[in-house]
KEFI-460736 format. One line per field, with one value per residue: z, x, y of N, C-alpha, C, O in turn; residue in one letter. Coordinates in steps of 0.02 Angstrom, whole numbers, padded with zeros to 5 digits. Layout:
! residues N
n.Z	c(Z/...)
n.X	c(X/...)
n.Y	c(Y/...)
ca.Z	c(Z/...)
ca.X	c(X/...)
ca.Y	c(Y/...)
c.Z	c(Z/...)
c.X	c(X/...)
c.Y	c(Y/...)
o.Z	c(Z/...)
o.X	c(X/...)
o.Y	c(Y/...)
resn	c(A/...)
END
This chain:
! residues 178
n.Z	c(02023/02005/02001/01921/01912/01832/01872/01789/01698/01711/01747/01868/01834/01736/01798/01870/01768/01692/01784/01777/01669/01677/01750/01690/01724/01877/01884/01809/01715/01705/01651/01604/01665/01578/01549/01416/01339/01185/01175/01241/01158/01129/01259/01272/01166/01189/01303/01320/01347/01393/01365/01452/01455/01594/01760/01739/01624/01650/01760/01674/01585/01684/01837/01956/02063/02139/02131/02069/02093/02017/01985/02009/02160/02196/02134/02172/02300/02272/02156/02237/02310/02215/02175/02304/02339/02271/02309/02289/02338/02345/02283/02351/02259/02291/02315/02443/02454/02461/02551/02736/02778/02674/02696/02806/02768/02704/02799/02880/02788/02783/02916/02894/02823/02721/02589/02582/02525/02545/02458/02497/02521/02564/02717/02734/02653/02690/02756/02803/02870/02980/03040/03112/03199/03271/03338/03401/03461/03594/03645/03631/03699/03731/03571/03535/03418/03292/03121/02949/02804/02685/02604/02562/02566/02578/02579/02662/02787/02813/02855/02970/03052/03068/03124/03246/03293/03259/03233/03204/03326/03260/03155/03152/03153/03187/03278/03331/03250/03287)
n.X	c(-00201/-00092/00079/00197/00347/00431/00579/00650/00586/00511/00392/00280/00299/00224/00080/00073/00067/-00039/-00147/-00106/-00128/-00279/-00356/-00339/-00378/-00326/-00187/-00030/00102/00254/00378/00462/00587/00734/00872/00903/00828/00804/00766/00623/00523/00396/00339/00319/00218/00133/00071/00080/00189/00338/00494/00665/00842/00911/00912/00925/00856/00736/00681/00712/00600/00479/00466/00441/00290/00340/00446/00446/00548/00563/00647/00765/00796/00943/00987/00916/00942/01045/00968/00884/00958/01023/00903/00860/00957/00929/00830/00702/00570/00523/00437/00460/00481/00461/00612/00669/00813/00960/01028/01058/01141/01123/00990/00999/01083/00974/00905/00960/00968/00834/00815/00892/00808/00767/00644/00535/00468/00402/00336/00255/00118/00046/00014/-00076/-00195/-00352/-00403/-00290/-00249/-00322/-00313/-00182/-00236/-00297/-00181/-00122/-00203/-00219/-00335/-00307/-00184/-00014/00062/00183/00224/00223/00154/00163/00102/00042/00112/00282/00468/00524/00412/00329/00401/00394/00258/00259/00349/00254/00150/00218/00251/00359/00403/00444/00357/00283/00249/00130/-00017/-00125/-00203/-00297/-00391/-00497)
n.Y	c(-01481/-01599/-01617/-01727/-01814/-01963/-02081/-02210/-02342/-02446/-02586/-02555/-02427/-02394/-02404/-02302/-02212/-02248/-02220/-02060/-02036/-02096/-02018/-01851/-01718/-01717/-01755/-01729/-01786/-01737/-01798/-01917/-02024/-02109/-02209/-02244/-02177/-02163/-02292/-02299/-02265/-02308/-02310/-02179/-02143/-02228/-02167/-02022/-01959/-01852/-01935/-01929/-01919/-01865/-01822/-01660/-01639/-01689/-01593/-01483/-01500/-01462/-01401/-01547/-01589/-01692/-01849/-02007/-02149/-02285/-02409/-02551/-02611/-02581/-02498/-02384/-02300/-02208/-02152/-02092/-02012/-01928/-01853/-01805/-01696/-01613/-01554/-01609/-01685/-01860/-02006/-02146/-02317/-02481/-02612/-02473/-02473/-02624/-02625/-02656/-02543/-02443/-02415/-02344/-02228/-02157/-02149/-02050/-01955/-01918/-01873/-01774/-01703/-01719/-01741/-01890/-02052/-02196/-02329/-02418/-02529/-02625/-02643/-02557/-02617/-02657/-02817/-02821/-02701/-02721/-02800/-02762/-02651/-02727/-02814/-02695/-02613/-02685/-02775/-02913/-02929/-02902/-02898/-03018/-03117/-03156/-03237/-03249/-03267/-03199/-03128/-03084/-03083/-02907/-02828/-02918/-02923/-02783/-02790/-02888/-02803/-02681/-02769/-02810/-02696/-02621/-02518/-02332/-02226/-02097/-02179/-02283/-02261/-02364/-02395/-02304/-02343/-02456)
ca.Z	c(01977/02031/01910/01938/01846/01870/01870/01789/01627/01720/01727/01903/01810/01689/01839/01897/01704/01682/01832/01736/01598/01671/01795/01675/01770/01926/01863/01758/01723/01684/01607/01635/01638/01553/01551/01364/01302/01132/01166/01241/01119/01136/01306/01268/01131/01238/01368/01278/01410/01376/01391/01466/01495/01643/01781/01717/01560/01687/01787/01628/01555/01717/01893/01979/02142/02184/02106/02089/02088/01996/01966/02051/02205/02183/02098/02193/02347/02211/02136/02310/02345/02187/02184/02363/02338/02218/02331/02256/02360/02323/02334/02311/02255/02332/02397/02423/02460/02434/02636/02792/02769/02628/02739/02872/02740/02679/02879/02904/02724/02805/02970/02878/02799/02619/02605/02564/02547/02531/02441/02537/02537/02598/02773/02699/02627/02725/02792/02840/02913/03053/03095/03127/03223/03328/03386/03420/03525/03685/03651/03621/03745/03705/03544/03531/03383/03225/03077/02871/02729/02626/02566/02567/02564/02604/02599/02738/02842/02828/02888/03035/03077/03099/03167/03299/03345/03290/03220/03271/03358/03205/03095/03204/03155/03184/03351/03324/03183/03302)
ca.X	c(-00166/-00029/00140/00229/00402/00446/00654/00637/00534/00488/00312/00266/00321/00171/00027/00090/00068/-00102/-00165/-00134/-00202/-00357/-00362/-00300/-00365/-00298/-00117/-00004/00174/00301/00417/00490/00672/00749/00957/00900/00768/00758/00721/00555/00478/00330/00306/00300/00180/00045/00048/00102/00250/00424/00565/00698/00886/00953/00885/00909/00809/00693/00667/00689/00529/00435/00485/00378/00288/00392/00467/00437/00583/00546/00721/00786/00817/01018/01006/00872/00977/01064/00940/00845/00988/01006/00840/00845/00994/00910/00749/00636/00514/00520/00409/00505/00433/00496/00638/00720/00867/00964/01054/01061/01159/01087/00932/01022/01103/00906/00849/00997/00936/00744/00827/00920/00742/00752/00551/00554/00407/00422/00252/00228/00043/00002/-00005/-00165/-00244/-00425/-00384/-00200/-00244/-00377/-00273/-00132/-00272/-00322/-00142/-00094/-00293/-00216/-00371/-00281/-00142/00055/00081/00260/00265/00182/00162/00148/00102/00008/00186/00366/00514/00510/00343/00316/00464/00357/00182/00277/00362/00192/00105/00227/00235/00431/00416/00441/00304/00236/00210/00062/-00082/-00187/-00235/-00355/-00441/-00535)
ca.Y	c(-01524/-01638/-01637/-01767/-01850/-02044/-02109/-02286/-02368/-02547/-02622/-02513/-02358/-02406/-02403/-02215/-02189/-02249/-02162/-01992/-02040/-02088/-01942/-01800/-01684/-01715/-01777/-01729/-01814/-01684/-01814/-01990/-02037/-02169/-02226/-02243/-02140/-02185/-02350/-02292/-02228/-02334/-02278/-02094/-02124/-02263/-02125/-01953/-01911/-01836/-01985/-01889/-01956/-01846/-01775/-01599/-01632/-01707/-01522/-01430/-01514/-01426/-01451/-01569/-01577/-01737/-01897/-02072/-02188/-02354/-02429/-02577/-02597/-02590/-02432/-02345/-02250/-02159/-02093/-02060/-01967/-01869/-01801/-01775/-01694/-01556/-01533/-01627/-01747/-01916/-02056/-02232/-02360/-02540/-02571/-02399/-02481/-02660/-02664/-02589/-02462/-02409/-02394/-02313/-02186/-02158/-02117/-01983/-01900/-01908/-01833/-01709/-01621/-01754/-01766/-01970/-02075/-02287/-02327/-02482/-02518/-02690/-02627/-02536/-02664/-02676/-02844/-02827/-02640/-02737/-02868/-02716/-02626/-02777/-02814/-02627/-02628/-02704/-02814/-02967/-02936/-02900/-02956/-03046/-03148/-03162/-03273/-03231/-03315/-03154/-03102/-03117/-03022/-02822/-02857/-02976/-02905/-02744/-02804/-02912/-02745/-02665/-02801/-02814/-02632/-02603/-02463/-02276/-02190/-02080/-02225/-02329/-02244/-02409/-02410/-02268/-02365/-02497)
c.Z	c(02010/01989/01956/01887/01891/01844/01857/01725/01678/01736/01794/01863/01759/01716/01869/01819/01675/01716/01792/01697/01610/01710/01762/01723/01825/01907/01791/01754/01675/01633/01640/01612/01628/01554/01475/01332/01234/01124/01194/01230/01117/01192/01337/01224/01171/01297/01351/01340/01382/01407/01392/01480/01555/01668/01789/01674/01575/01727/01741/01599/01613/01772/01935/02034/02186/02115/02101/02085/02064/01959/02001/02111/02221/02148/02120/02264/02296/02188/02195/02331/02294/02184/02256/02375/02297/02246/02312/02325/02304/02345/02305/02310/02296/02318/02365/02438/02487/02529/02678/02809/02740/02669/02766/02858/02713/02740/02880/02851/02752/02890/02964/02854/02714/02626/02564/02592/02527/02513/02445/02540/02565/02648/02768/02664/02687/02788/02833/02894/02980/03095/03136/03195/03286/03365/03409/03477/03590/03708/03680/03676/03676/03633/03540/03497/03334/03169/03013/02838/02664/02579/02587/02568/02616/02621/02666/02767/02860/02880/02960/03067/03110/03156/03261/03328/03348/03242/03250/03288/03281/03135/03103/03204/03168/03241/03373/03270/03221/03345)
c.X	c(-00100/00022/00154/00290/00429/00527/00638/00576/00509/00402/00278/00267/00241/00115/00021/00062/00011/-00155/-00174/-00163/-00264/-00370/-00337/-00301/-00360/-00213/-00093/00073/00192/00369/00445/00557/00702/00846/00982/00823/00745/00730/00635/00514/00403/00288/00281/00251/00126/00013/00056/00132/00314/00451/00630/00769/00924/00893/00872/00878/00746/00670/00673/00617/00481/00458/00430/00381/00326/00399/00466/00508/00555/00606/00738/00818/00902/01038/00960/00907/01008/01028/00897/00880/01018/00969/00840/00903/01012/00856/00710/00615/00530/00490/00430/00458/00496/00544/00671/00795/00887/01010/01036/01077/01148/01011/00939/01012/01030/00869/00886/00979/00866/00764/00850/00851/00710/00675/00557/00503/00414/00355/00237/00144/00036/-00017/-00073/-00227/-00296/-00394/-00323/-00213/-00285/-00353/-00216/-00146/-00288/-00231/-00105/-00148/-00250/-00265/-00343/-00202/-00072/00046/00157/00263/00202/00203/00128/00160/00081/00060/00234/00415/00515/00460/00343/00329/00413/00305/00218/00294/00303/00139/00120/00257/00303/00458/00419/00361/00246/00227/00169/00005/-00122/-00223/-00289/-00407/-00484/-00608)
c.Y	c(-01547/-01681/-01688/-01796/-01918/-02048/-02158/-02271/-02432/-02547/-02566/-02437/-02340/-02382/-02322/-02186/-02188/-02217/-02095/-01987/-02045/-02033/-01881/-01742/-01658/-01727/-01757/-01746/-01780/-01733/-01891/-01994/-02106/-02173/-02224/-02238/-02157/-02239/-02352/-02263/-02240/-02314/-02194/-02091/-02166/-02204/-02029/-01909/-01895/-01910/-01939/-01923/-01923/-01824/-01709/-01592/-01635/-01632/-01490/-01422/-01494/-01470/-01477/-01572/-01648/-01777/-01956/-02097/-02252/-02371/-02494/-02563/-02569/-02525/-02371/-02301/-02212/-02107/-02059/-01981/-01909/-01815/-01791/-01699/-01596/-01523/-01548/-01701/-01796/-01976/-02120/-02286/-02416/-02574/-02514/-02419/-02553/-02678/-02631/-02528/-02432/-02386/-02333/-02240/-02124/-02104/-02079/-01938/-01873/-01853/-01769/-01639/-01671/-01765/-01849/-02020/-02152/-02292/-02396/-02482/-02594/-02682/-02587/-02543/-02686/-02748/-02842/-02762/-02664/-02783/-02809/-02694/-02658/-02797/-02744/-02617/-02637/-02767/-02880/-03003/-02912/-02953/-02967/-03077/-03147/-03201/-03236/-03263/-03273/-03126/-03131/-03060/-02956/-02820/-02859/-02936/-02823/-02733/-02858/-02837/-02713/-02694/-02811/-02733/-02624/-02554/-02382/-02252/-02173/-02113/-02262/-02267/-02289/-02401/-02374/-02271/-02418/-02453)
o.Z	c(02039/01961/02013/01826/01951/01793/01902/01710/01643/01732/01766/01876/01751/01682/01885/01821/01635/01687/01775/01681/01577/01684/01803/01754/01839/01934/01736/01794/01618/01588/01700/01559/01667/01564/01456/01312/01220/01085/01175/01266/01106/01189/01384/01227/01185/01323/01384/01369/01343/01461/01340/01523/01571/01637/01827/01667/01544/01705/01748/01590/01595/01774/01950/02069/02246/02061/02148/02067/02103/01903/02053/02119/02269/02138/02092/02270/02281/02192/02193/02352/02316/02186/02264/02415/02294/02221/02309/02343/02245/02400/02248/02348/02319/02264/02308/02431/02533/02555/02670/02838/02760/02659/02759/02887/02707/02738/02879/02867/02744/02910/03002/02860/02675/02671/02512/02652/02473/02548/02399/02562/02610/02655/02808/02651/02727/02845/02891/02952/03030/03153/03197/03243/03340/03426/03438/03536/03634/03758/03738/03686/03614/03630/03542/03509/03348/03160/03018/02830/02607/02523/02618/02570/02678/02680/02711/02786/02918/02927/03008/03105/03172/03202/03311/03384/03403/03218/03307/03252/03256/03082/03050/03254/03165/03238/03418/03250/03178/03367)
o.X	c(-00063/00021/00132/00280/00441/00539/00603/00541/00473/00366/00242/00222/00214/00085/-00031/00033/-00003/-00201/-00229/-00210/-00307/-00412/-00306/-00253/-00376/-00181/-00121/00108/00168/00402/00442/00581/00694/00874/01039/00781/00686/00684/00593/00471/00359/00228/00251/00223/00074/-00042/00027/00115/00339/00433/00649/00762/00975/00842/00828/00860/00701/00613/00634/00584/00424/00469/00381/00431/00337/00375/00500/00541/00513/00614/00707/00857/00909/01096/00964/00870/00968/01038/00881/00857/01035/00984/00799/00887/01056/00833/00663/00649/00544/00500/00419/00410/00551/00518/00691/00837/00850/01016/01001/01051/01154/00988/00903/00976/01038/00833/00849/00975/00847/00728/00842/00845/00663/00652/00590/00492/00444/00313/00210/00113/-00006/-00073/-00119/-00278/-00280/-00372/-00316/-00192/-00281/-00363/-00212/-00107/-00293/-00227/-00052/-00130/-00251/-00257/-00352/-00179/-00074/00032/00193/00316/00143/00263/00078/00214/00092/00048/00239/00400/00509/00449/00352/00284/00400/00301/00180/00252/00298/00106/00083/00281/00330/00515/00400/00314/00200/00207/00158/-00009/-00178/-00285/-00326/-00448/-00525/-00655)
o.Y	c(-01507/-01736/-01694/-01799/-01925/-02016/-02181/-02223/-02468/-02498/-02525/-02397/-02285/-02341/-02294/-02132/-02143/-02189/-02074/-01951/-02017/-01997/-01846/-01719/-01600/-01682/-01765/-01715/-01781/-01706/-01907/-01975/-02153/-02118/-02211/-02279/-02165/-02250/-02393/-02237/-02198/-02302/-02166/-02036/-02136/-02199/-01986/-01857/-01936/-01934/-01912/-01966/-01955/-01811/-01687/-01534/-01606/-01623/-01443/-01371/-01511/-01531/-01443/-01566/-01652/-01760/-01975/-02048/-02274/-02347/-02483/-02517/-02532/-02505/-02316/-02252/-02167/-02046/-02000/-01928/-01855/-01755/-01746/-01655/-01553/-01472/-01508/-01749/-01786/-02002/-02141/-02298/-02402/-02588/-02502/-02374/-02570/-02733/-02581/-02481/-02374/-02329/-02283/-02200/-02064/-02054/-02030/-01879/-01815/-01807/-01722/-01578/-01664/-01800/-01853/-02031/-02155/-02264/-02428/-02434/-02589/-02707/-02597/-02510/-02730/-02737/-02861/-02766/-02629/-02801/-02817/-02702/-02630/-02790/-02752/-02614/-02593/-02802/-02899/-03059/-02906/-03013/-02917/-03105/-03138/-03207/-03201/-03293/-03292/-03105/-03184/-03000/-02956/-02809/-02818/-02899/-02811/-02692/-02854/-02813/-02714/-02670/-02816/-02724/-02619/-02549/-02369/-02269/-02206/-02089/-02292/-02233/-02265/-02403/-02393/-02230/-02436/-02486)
resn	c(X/X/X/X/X/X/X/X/X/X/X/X/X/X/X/X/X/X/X/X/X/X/X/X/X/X/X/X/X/X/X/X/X/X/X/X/X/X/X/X/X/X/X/X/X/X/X/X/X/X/X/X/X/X/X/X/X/X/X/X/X/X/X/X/X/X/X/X/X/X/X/X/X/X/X/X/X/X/X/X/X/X/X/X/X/X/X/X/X/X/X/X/X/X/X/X/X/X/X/X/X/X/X/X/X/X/X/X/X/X/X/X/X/X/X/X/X/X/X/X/X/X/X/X/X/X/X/X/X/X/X/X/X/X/X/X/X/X/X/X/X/X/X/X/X/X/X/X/X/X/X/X/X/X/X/X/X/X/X/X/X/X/X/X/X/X/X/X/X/X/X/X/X/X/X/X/X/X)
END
């Protein structure tokens, strides 16, 4: 069984939420936290979770095996770095953070021991993971430049990152997928 407690009410927060429900027993969400709990009352009764307003009400209601973050971006290092802050795993949803330094601040927490997970998936989407695969290959030669239209944003900036191979070492799993 895999507890889990989410930071954030917004529309993502919903999809982590439905998951347990249809998987009870594999998942179980220990509690969700809100800035204002009573207003989501609706979402503790469609899904039958505690609405919690702190993160100690949040670990009192059972401590979980990690954390989602679903908050805006602008308010999401904060809480990254609360719960990291307490020992709890955390897996952020998108973005974990609104500049660079906030990034930066993010990689010296992940260097320090913070367990911290970005739940980026497009790079794992079937098609996007073969195109990854094929310029990581060698097949095709050096790649040096790439074009996107499948996204935008963090996104995009993501899947270019990958495609062009500028990331560290232990994040290129593709190249053993062809």
């Amino acid at each position: 069984m895999i507890q889990f407690a989410v930071v954030g009410t917004g529309w993502r927060t919903r999809f982590y939420l439905r998951c347990a429900q249809a998987c009870p027993e594999r998942f179980r969400v220990t509690a969700v936290m809100s800035r204002e709990p009573a207003s989501k009352a609706g979402l503790a009764l469609a899904y039958g979770v505690g609405i919690v307003g702190s993160i100690d009400e949040m670990i009192a209601k059972g401590k979980p095996d990690f954390v989602v973050t679903s908050v805006p971006g602008t308010a999401n290092p904060d809480a990254i770095r609360e719960l990291v802050s307490r020992g709890l795993p955390v897996l952020s949803e998108t973005p974990p953070a609104a500049t660079v330094a906030e990034m930066a601040d993010l990689c010296h927490l992940v260097k320090a021991g913070a367990k911290l997970q970005v739940a980026e998936q497009y790079h794992l989407q079937p098609l996007h993971a073969a195109r990854i695969a094929l310029a990581h290959s060698g097949k095709i030669g050096r790649v040096t430049q790439a074009q996107l239209s499948a996204c935008h944003g963090y996104h995009g900036i993501s899947l270019l990152r990958r495609l062009l191979g500028a990331l560290m070492k232990w994040t290129r799993p593709y190249a053993d997928r062809l």
